[in-house]
C-alpha positions in Angstrom: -52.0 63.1 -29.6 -48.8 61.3 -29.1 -46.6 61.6 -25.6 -44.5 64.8 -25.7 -40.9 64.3 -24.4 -40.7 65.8 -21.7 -37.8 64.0 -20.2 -34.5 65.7 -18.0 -32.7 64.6 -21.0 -35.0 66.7 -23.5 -35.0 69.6 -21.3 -31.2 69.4 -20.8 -30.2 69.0 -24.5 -32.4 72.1 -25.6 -31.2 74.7 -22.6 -27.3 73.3 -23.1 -27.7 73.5 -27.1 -30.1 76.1 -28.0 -30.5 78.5 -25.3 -27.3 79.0 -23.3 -25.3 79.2 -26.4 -27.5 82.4 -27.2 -26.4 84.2 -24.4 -22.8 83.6 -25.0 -22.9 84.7 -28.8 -24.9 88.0 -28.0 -25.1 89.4 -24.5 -21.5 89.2 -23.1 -20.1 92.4 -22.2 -16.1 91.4 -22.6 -15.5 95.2 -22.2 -17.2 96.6 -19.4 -18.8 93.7 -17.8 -22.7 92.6 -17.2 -24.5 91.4 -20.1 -26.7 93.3 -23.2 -30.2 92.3 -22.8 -32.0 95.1 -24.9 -31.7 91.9 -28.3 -34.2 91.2 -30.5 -34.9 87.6 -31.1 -31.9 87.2 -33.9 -30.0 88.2 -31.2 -29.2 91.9 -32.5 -28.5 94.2 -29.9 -31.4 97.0 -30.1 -29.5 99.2 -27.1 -26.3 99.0 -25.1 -28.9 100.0 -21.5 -28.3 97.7 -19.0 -31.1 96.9 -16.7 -30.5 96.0 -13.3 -33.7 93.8 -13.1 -32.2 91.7 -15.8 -28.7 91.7 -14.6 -29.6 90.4 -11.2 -31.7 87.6 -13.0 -28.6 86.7 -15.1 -26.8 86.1 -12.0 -29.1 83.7 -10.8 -29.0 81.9 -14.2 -25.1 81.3 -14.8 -24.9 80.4 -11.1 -27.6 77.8 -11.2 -26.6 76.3 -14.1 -23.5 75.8 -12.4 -24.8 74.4 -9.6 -27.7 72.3 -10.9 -26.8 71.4 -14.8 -23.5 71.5 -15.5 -20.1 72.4 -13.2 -18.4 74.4 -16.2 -15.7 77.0 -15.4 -17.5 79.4 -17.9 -21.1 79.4 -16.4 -19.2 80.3 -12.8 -17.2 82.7 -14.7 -20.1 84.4 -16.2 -22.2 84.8 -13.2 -19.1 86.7 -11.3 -18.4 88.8 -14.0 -21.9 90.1 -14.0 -22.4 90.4 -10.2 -19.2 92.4 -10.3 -20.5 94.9 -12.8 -23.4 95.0 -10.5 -21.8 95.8 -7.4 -19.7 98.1 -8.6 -21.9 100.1 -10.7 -25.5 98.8 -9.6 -26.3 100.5 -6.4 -27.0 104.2 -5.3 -25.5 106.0 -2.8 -28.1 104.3 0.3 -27.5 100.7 -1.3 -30.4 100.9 -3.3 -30.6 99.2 -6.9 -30.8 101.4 -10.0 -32.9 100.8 -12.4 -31.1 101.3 -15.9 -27.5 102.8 -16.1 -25.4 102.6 -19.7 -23.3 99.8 -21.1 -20.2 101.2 -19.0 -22.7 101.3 -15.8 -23.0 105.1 -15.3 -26.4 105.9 -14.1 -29.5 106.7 -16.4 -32.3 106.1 -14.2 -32.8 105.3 -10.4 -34.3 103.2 -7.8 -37.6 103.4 -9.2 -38.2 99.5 -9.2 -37.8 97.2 -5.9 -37.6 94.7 -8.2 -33.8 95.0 -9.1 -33.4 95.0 -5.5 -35.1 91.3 -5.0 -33.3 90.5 -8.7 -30.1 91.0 -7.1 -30.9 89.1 -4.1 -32.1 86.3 -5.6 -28.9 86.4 -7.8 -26.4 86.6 -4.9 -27.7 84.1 -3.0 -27.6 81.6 -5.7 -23.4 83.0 -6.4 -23.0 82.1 -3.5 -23.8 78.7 -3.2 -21.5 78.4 -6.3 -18.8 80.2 -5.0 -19.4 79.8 -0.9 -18.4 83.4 -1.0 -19.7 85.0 1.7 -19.5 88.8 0.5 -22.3 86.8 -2.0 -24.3 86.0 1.0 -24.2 89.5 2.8 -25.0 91.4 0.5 -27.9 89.2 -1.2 -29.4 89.8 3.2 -28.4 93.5 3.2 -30.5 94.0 -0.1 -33.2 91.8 0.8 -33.8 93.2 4.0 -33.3 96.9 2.5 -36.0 95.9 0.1 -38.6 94.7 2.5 -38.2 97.6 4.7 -39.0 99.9 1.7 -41.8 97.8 0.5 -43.9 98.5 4.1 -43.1 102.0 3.6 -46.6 104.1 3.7 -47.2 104.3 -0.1 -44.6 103.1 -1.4 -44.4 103.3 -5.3 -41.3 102.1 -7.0 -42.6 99.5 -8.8 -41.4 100.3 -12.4 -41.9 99.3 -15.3 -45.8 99.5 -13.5 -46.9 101.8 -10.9 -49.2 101.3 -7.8 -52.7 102.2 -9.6 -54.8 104.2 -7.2 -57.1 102.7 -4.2 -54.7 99.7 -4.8 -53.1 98.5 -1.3 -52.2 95.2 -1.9 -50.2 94.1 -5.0 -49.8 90.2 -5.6 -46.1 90.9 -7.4 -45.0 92.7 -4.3 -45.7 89.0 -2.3 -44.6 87.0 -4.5 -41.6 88.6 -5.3 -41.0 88.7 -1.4 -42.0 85.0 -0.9 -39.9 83.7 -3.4 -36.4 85.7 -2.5 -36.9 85.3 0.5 -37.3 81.2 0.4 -34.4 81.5 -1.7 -31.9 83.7 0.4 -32.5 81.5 3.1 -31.3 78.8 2.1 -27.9 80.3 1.8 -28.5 81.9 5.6 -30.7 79.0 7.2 -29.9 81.2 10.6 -31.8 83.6 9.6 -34.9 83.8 11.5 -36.6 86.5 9.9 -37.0 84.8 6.3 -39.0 82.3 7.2 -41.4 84.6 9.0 -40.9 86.7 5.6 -42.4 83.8 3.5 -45.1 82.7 5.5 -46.4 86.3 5.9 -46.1 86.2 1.7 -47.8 83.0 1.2 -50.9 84.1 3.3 -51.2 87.3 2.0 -51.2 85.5 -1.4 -53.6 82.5 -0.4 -56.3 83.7 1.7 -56.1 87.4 -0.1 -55.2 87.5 -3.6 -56.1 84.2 -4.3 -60.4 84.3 -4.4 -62.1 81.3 -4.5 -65.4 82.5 -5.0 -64.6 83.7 -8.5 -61.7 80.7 -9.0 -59.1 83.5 -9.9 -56.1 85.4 -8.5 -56.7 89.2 -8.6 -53.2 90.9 -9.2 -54.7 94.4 -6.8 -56.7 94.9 -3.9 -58.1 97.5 -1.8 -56.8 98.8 1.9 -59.0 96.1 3.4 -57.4 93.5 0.8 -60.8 93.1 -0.9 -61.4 93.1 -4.4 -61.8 96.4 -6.2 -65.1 96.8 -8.4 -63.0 98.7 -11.9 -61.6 96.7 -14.9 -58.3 97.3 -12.9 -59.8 95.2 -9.8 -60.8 92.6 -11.9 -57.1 92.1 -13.8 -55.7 88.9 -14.0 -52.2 87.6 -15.3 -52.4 83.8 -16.3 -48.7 83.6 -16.3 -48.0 85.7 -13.1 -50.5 83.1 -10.7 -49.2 80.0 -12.4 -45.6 81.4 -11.2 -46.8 82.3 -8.2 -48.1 79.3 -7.5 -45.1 77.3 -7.9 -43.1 79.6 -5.3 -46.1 79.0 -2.9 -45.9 74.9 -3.3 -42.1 75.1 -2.9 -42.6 77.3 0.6 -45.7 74.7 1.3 -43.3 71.6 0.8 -40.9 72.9 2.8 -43.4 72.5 6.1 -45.7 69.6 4.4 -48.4 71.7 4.3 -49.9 69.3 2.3 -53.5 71.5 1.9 -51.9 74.3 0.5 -49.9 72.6 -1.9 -53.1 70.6 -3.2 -54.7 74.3 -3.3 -52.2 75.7 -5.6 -52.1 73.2 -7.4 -55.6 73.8 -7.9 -55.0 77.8 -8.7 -53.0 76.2 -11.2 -55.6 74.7 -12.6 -57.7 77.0 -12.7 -55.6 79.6 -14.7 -54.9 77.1 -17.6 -58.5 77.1 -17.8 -59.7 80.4 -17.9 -56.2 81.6 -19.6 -56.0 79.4 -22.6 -57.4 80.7 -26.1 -60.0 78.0 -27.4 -59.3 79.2 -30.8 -55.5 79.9 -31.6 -54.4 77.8 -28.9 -51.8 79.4 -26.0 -51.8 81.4 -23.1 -53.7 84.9 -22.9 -51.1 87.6 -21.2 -54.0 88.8 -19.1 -57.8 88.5 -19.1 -60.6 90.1 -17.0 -62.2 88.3 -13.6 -65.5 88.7 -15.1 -65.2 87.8 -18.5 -65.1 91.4 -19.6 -62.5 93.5 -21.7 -59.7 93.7 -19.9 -57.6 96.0 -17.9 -53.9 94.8 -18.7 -52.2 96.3 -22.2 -51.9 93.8 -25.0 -54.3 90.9 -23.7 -54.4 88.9 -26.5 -50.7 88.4 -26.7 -48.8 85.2 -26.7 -45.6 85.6 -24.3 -43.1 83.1 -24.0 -42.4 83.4 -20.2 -46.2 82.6 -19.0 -45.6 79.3 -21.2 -42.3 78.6 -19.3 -43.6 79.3 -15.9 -46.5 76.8 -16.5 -43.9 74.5 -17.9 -42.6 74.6 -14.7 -45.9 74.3 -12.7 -47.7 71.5 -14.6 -44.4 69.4 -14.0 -44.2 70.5 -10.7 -48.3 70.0 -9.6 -47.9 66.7 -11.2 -45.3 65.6 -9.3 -47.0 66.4 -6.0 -50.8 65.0 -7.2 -50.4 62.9 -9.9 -53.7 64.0 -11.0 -54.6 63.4 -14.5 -55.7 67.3 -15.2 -51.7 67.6 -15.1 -50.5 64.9 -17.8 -53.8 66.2 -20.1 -52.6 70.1 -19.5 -49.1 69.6 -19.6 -49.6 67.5 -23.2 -51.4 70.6 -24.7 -49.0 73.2 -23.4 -45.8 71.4 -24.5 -47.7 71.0 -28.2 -48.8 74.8 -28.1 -45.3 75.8 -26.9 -42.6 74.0 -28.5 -44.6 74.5 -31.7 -44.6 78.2 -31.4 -41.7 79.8 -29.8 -38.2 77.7 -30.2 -36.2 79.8 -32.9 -34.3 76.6 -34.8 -32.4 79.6 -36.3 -30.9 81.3 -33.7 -31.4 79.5 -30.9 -33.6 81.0 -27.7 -37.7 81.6 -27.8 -39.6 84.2 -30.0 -40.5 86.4 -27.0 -43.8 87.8 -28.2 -46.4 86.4 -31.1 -49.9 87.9 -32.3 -52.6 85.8 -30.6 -52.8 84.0 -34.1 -49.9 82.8 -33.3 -47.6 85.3 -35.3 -44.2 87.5 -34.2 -45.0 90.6 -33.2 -41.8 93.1 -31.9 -44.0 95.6 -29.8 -42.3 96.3 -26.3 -44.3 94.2 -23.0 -43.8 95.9 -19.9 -39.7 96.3 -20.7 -37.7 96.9 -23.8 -35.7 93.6 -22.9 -34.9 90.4 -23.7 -32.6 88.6 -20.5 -31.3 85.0 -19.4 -34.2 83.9 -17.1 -37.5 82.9 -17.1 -37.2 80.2 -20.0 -33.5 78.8 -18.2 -34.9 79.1 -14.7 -38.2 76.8 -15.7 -35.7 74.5 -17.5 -33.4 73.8 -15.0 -36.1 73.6 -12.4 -38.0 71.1 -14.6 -34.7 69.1 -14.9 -33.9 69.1 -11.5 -37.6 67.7 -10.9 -37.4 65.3 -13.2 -34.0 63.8 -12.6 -35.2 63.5 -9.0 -37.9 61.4 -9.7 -35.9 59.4 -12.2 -36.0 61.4 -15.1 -39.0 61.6 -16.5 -42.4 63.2 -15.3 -44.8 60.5 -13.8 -48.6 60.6 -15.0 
C-alpha cells in the first residue's frame, strides 16, 4: 500500500475546496438567518426545520475556521449571522435551548435535547474567541452551567433524538458531551474554577466507568452502581462515539500531562478500530455488541461518515502522542477505506450514510440532518496537529 497524504496541506485544500464551499451554495439562510441543514448529499434541501443541535455546531465551525484556517471576513460573518438567529429565536422562556423551530425560528418542538444546549456553548465560546465579544462568552457560561445543572437533575431525560433506556444511570454521551464543552468554554473563561472540576469529574466517569478493561470496550449505558447492565442494550457499543470520546479525554489529559491516561486512550482507541472494523467490506461498523452478539443499536451494519472523521482525528492525534506503529498501520487503512468511499467529487462534502457493502443508502440515523461539523471539525483539528508538528503526521 503506498503512503496516503495526509499532510496539513491535503487536509487544508479538500475542507477550503470541497467542503466549505458546500455550505455556502446550500445552507445559508440570506432571509431569516441560521443555516438549512435538513440536505441531502446533492445538497437539496429535504426541509426548511432548523435544528438547534446543528445550528450551535455551525457556530463552532465558521468560527474556527476563522480562527485556525483561514482569517476571511465571510467565515466570521457566517458564524455571527447564525448565532444571532440562535439567540434570538433559539431559547425558551427559562433560557433553555429548543430543539427544532421553522426556517423563520418560531418554535416546533422544545427543550427535549441538552444537547443543543452544550451545541450552543461550544459554539459561543469558540465566537468569541473570533470576535472577543464578551456577550459570546456569557452566554456560552450561562448555558453551560444551565445545562449541567439539568443533567444532575433526578432522572433527567432530555436526551433527544435518544432517550434514557430504563435501569440506565450512567450515559457515556452525557460525559463526554460535558467533558468536551466544558474544556472548551474554559478556555475562553480560564477564571472559571468550576470547569476544570467539570472535566475532570467527566473524564473519570468515562475512564474508570464506561471505559471496561476487562472486556477491552467502552459501554455507552450503565446501571445506578455504574456497572454494566446484562441486556443487548448493556452490551451497546458505538465505535465512532469512543474513538471521539477518546480524543476529548487525551486533550483534557494533555492539558495536566497525565501522561497514563493519554497512553490509555490511546489504547481505547485501539481497541475500537479493532473490534469496529468490517473484515469483509472494509470501514467502520455504527455499533456492535460487547459480546460479539446481535446488537442493540438501529442500523449496525451502516457505514457513517462522522465515525470515519472522528477516527481521522484520533489516529492523527494518538500518533502524535505515541508514535506507535498501530497508528501509522490504522491510520493507512482508514484514510484508504474513507477517502475511497465518501468524498462526493460532484458536489463537494461526504456521502453521509453507505450500505455496509459500501453503497449510498438515504435512510434517516438518529436525525433527519445533514450540518457543518463533524467532517470540518476533524479537519481543522488534524490541520492544526499537523502544522504544529511541521506539517505532516510523524510515524
Amino acid at each position: 500500500m503506498s503512503p496516503v497524504p495526509t499532510t496539513a496541506a491535503f487536509y487544508r485544500r479538500h475542507l477550503l475546496e470541497d467542503i466549505v464551499p458546500f455550505w455556502f451554495r446550500h445552507a445559508v439562510d440570506e432571509k431569516s438567518g441560521g443555516l438549512f441543514t435538513c440536505l441531502a448529499d446533492d445538497g437539496t434541501r429535504l426541509s426548511d426545520d432548523k435544528y438547534l443541535w446543528s445550528q450551535g455546531r455551525a457556530i463552532w465551525t465558521f468560527a474556527a475556521l476563522y480562527n485556525h484556517i483561514e482569517a476571511s471576513p465571510a467565515f466570521l460573518e457566517l458564524a455571527e449571522n447564525i448565532a444571532t438567529f440562535v439567540l434570538n429565536h433559539g431559547r425558551d422562556a427559562n433560557g433553555c435551548y429548543l430543539y427544532k423551530v421553522s426556517a423563520t425560528g418560531t418554535p416546533l418542538e422544545g427543550p427535549v435535547s441538552i444537547y443543543a444546549d452544550f451545541f450552543a456553548a461550544y459554539g459561543l465560546a469558540e465566537l468569541h474567541r473570533a470576535t472577543g465579544k464578551a456577550a459570546y462568552r456569557d452566554e456560552a457560561l450561562r448555558a453551560l452551567r444551565q445545562a449541567a445543572a439539568r443533567l444532575a437533575e433526578p432522572g433527567f431525560d432530555s436526551f433527544a433524538p435518544y432517550a434514557r433506556p430504563e435501569g440506565v444511570e450512567y450515559i457515556h454521551g452525557a460525559s463526554m458531551i460535558l467533558l468536551e464543552t466544558a474544556q472548551e468554554v474554559a478556555r475562553s473563561a480560564p477564571e472559571d474554577s468550576q470547569l476544570p472540576q467539570w472535566c475532570t469529574a467527566a473524564a473519570q466517569t468515562i475512564m474508570e466507568r464506561h471505559v471496561r478493561n476487562d472486556e477491552g470496550v467502552l459501554l455507552e449505558h450503565l446501571d445506578p452502581n455504574g456497572h454494566p447492565i446484562p441486556s443487548p442494550m448493556g452490551r451497546a457499543v458505538n465505535p465512532g462515539h469512543a474513538i471521539e470520546s477518546m480524543w476529548f479525554v487525551i486533550h483534557h489529559a494533555l492539558r495536566h500531562n497525565d501522561q497514563v491516561m493519554t497512553r490509555k486512550a490511546c489504547e481505547v482507541i485501539r481497541w475500537h478500530l479493532e473490534r469496529g472494523w468490517d473484515p469483509d467490506f472494509g470501514g467502520l461498523y455504527l455499533a456492535i455488541d460487547a459480546a460479539g452478539e446481535k446488537p442493540w443499536w438501529p442500523h449496525a451494519e451502516t457505514k457513517i461518515w462522522w465515525p470515519h472523521t472522528e477516527a481521522l482525528y484520533a489516529l492523527h492525534l494518538a500518533q502524535s502522542v505515541t508514535g506507535e506503529s498501530w497508528c501509522s498501520m490504522w491510520l493507512d487503512r482508514l484514510f484508504e477505506y474513507t477517502f475511497s468511499h465518501f468524498p462526493d467529487a460532484q458536489h463537494g462534502e461526504w456521502c453521509q450514510r453507505l450500505s455496509r457493502e459500501g453503497t449510498p443508502i438515504t435512510k434517516t440515523i438518529a436525525l433527519p440532518v445533514k450540518d457543518p461539523f463533524h467532517l470540518p471539525r476533524a479537519l481543522i483539528r488534524t490541520i492544526q496537529l499537523l502544522e504544529s508538528s511541521g506539517g505532516r503526521s510523524e510515524g
